[in-house]
C-alpha positions in Angstrom: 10.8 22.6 -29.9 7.3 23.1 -28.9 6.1 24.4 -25.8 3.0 23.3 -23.6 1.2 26.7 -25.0 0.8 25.3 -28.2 0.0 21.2 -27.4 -1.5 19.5 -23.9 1.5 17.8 -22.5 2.5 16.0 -19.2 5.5 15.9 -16.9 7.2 13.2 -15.8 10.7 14.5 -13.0 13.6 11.6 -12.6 16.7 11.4 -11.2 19.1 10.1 -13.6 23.1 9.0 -13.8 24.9 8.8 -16.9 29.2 9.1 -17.9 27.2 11.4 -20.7 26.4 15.0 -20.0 22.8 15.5 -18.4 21.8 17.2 -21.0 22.6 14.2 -24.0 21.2 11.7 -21.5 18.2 13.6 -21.0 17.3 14.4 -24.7 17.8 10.6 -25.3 15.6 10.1 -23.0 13.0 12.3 -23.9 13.5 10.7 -27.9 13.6 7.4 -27.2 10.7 7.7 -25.1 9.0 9.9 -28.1 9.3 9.7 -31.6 13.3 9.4 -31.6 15.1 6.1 -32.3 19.2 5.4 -31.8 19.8 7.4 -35.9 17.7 9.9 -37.2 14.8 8.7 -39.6 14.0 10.7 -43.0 10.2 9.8 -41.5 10.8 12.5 -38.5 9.8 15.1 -39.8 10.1 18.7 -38.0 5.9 18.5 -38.2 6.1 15.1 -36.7 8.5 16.2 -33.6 6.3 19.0 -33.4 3.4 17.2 -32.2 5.0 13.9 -30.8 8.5 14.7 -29.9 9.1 14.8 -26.2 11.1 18.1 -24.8 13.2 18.5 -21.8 12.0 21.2 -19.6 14.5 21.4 -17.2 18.0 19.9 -15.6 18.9 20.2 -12.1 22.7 19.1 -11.4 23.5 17.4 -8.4 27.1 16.5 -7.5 28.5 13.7 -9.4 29.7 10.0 -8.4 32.8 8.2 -9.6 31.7 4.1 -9.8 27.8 3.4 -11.8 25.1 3.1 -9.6 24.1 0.3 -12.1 26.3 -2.0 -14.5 25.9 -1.3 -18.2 27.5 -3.0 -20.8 27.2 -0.5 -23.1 28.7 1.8 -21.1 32.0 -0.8 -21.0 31.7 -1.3 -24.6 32.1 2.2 -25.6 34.0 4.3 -23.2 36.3 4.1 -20.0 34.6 6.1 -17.8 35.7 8.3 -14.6 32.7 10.4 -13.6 28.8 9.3 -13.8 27.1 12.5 -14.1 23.9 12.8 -11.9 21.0 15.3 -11.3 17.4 15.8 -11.7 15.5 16.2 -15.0 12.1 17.0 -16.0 10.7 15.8 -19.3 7.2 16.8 -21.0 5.3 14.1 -23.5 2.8 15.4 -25.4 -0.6 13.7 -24.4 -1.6 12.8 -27.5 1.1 10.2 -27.8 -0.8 8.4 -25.1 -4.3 9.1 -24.6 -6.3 8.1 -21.5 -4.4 4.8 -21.9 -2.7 3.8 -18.4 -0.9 1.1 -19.8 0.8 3.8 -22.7 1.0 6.4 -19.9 3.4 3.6 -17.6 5.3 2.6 -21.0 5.7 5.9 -21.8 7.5 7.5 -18.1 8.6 3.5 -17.1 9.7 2.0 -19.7 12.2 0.9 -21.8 14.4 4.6 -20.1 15.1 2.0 -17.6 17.4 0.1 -20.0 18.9 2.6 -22.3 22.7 1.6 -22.0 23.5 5.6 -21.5 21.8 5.2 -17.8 23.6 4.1 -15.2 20.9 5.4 -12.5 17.1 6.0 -13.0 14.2 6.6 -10.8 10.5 7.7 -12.2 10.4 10.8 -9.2 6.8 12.3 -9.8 4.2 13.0 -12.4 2.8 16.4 -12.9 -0.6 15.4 -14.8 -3.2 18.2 -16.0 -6.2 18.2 -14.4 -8.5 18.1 -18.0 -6.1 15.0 -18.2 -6.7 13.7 -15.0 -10.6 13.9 -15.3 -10.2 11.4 -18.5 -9.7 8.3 -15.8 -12.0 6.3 -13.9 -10.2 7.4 -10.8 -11.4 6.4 -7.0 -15.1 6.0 -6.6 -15.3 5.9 -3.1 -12.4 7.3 -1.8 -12.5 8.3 2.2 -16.1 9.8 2.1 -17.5 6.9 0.5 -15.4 4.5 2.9 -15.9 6.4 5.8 -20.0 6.3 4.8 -19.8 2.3 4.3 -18.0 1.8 7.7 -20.0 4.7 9.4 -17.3 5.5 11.2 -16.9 9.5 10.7 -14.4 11.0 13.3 -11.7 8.6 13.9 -8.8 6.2 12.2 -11.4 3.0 10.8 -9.1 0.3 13.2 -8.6 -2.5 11.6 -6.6 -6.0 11.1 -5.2 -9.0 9.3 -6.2 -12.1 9.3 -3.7 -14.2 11.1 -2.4 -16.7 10.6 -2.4 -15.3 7.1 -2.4 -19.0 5.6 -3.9 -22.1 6.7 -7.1 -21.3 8.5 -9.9 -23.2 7.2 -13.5 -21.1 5.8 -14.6 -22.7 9.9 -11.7 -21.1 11.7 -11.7 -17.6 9.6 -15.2 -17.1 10.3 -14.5 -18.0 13.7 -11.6 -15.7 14.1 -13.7 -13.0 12.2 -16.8 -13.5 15.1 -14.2 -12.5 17.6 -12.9 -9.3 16.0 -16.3 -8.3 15.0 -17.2 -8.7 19.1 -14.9 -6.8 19.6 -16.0 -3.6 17.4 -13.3 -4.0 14.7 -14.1 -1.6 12.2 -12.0 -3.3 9.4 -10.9 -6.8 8.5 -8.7 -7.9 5.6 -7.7 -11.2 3.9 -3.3 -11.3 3.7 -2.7 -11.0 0.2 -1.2 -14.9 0.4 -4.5 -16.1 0.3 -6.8 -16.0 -2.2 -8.6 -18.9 -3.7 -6.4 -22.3 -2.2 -8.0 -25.7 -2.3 -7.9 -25.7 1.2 -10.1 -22.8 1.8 -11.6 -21.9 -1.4 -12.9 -18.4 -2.3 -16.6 -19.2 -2.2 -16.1 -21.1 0.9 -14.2 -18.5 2.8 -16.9 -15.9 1.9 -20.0 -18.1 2.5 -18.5 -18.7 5.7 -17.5 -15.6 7.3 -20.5 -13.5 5.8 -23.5 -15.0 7.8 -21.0 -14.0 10.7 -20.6 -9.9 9.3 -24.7 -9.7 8.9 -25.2 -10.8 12.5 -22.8 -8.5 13.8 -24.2 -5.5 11.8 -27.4 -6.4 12.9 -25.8 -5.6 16.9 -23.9 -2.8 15.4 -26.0 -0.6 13.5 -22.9 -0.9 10.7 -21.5 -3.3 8.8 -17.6 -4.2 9.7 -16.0 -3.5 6.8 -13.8 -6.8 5.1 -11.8 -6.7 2.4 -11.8 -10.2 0.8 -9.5 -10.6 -1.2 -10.8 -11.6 -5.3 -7.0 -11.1 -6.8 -7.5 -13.5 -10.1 -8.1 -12.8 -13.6 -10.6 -10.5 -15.0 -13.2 -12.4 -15.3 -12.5 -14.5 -12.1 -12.5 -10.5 -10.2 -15.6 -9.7 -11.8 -17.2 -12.7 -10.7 -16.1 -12.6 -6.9 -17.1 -9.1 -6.8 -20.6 -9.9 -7.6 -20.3 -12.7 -4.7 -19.2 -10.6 -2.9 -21.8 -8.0 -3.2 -24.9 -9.9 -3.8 -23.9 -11.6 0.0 -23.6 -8.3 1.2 -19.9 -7.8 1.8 -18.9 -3.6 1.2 -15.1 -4.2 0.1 -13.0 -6.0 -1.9 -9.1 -6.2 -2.3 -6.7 -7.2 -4.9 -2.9 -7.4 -5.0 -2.4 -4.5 -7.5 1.1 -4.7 -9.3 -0.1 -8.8 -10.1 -3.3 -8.1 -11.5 -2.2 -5.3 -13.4 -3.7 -1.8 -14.1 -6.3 -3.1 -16.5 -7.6 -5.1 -14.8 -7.7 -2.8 -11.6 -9.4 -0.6 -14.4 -11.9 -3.0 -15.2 -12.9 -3.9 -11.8 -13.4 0.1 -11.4 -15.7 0.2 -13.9 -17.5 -2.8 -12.6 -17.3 -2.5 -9.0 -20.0 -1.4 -6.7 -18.3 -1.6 -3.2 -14.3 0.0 -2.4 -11.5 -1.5 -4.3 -8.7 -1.9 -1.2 -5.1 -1.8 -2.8 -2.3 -4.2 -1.6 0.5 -3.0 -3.0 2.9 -6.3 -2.1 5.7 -6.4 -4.6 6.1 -2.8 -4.0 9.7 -3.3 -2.3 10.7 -4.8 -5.8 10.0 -1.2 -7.8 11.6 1.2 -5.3 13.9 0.2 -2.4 17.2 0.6 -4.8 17.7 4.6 -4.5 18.5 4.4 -8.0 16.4 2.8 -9.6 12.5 2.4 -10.1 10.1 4.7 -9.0 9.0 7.1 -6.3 5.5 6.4 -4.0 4.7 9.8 -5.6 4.5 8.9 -9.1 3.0 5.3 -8.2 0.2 6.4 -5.9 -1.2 8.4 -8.6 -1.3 5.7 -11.6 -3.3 3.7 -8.6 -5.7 6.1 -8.2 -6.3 6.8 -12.0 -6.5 3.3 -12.0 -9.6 3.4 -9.3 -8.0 2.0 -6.1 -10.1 3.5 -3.3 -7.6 2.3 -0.3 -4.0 2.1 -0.6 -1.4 0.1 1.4 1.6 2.5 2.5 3.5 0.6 5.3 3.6 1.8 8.8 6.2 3.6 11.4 8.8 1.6 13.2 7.4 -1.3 11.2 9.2 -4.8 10.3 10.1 -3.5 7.0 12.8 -1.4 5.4 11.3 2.1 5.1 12.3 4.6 6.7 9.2 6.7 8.9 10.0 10.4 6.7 9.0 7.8 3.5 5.7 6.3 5.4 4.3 9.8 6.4 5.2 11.1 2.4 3.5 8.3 1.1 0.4 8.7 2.9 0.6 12.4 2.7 0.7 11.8 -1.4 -2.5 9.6 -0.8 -4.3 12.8 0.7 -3.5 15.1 -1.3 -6.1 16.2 -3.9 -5.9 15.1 -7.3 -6.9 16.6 -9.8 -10.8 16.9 -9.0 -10.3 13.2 -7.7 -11.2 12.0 -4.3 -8.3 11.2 -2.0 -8.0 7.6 -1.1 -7.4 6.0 2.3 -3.9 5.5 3.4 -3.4 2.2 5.0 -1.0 1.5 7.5 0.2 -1.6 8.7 3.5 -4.1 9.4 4.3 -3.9 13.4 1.5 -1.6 14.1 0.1 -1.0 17.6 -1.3 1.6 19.4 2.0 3.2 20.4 2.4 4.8 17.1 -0.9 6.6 17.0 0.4 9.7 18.6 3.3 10.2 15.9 1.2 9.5 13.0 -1.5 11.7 14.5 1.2 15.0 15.2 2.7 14.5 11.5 -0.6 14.0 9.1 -3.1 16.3 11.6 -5.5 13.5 10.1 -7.6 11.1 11.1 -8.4 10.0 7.3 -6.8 6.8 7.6 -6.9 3.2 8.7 -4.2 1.6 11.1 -4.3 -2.0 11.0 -2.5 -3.9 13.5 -2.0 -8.0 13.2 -0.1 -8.7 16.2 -1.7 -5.7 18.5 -4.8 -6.5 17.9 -4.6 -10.5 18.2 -1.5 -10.7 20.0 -2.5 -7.9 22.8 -2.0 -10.5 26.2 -5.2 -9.7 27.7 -7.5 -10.7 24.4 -8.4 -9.5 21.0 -11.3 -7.3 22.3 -8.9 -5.3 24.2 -6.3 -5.1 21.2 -9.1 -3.3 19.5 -9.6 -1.0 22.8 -6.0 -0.2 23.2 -6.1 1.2 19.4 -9.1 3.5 19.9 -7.8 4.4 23.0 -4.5 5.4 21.5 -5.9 7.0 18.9 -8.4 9.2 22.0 -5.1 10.2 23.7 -2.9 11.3 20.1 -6.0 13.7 19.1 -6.4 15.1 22.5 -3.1 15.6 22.7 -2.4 13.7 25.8 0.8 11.1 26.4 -0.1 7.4 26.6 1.3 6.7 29.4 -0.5 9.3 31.2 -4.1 8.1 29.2 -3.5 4.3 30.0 -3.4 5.1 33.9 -7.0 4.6 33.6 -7.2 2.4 30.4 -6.5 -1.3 31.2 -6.0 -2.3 27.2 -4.0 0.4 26.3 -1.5 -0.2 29.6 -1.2 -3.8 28.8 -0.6 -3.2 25.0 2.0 -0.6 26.3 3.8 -2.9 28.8 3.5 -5.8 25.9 4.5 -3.5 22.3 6.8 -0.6 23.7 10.2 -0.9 22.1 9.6 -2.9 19.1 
């Protein structure tokens, strides 16, 4: 088979199960995801697999299991088996099979692999993508340096929230709720991804509402508190709230990215003249089984080929499932260059407070990030305006290097949010 010497490939690593040997499993894989087929065609010729057959590049053994991680009924049609092999393998597609096509690229490393009746496990691990490649996308376009210059907020975590309830409030009560955070020096303010254009508080309503209240405060401030409205719709219905959003003045949009759907994320890239913020809700659906889906790795990248600037990536000790060594990877995978392509903003949030500033600060060595907290912010006892205080004051005492307890002696936010969040 070829190698990557003679044609521009791509790498995609999984970890795979089978009651085959890793090594059939694999080049089934690699064909059926390539120019093979179940029989071999007279049409596939050896100049044909030469430029369009995938290869596997490596196999990685890892000890086996005795019961499928995954029911098959092709595996009970055809054999009784006892072990369900399982180990790593790398696979490389030539690029020419794809193109600068996201929607190829995801059908090509995600797709129908996940249903081949030989697989009993599956999980898309990580993408290894060229950099020539890479540069073919729209990728971020503002990334942390053009967030960070929006916000003007250069040396610390942008500190931001949810807007809470995340359903039900009125365009009146949002704006209302948005006066008091803004008062409070919020440097960030996001819709919930529940809410985008409801009869109740309709889209053009909620925007006309709350952005009078934005310009007055950046008018106090110097800067503009970034809020991420969120325009989540069709194309043409993104496009269109975009240029609402921009032509009232607004700096950031978001949209629930797995709904939407890459081309459209693509689209609103190409059109977009403020951040695109990334909610990644449905996320839980793609990777909590272990064997099966896809790793934050591999997904972070197509998102940021795609043009997302910010990108949700759950938060430590939060009310979710992940576990904290998964949070810190996934934001890690956020910072890390790309290609020559800007690294985007991890976003933290779900249970956040100040409390877990110091840990997030000792494992990323990074401020390049936003923490947003719903409930301590809003919910601190003593007000929103010192939620906000107990965040940046947090945040003081993790970069200086010096424990909370010790900083909130003089701090009266960050004592009360201590005495209210520690130990959830």
């Amino acid at each position: 088979m070829p190698n990557e010497n003679q044609r521009a490939e791509f790498r995609a690593r999984y970890w795979v199960e089978s009651p085959d040997p890793l090594q059939k499993v694999a080049d089934v894989i690699a064909g059926e995801q390539s120019s093979g087929t179940f029989l071999a065609l007279a049409s596939e010729s050896e100049d044909l697999k030469r430029r369009s057959r995938a290869r596997v590049v490596r196999i990685d053994p890892l000890p086996p299991g005795h019961e499928p991680s995954l029911h098959s009924a092709y595996v009970a049609r055809h054999r009784d088996a006892e072990v369900y092999h399982r180990g790593e393998i790398e696979i490389a597609f030539p690029i020419d099979n794809v193109g600068h096509n996201l929607t190829s690229l995801m059908a090509t490393v995600a797709g129908n692999l996940f249903e081949l009746g030989e697989v009993t496990g599956l999980r898309l691990l990580d993408l290894d993508l060229p950099a020539d490649y890479l540069s073919g996308f729209p990728g971020p376009q503002f990334g942390v340096k053009g967030t960070r210059a929006l916000t003007q907020i250069h040396d610390r975590p942008l500190i931001g929230t949810i807007i809470k309830p995340s359903i039900g409030l009125t365009p009146a009560q949002t704006a209302e709720l948005v006066d008091s955070l803004c008062s409070a020096g919020i440097d960030f303010i996001k819709d919930d991804e529940l809410i985008a254009d409801p009869p109740y508080a309709p889209f053009g309503e909620r925007l006309r509402a709350v952005m009078p209240v934005l310009q007055r405060h950046a008018d106090r401030l110097g800067r503009m508190p970034m809020y991420a409205i969120n325009i989540s719709g069709s194309v043409e219905e993104m496009r269109r709230r975009h240029d609402e959003v921009v032509s009232a003045g607004g700096t950031c949009v978001m949209v629930s990215v797995n709904w939407v759907g890459l081309s459209a994320v693509e689209d609103l890239r190409r059109h977009a003249q403020v951040p695109i913020h990334g909610h990644r809700n449905g996320w839980g659906a793609l990777t909590r089984c272990p064997q099966l889906g896809m790793d934050f790795a591999a997904y972070q990248k197509i998102w940021r080929l795609a043009g997302v600037d910010q990108l949700h990536v759950n938060g430590l000790r939060s009310k979710f499932w992940e576990p904290d060594a998964s949070v810190i990877a996934s934001a890690k995978a956020c910072m890390a260059p790309l290609g020559g392509q800007s690294p985007i903003v991890p976003v933290f949030s779900s249970g956040q407070w100040g409390g877990q500033a110091p840990d997030l600060y000792r494992q990323l060595k990074s401020v390049d990030l936003m923490h947003l907290a719903g409930g301590g912010i809003i919910g601190h006892p003593d007000g929103v305006a010192a939620g906000v205080a107990s965040m940046c004051e947090a945040w003081e005492a993790a970069v200086a290097g010096v424990d909370l307890a010790e900083y909130a002696e003089s701090r009266p936010a960050l004592k009360r949010a201590l005495e209210q969040f520690s130990g959830r």
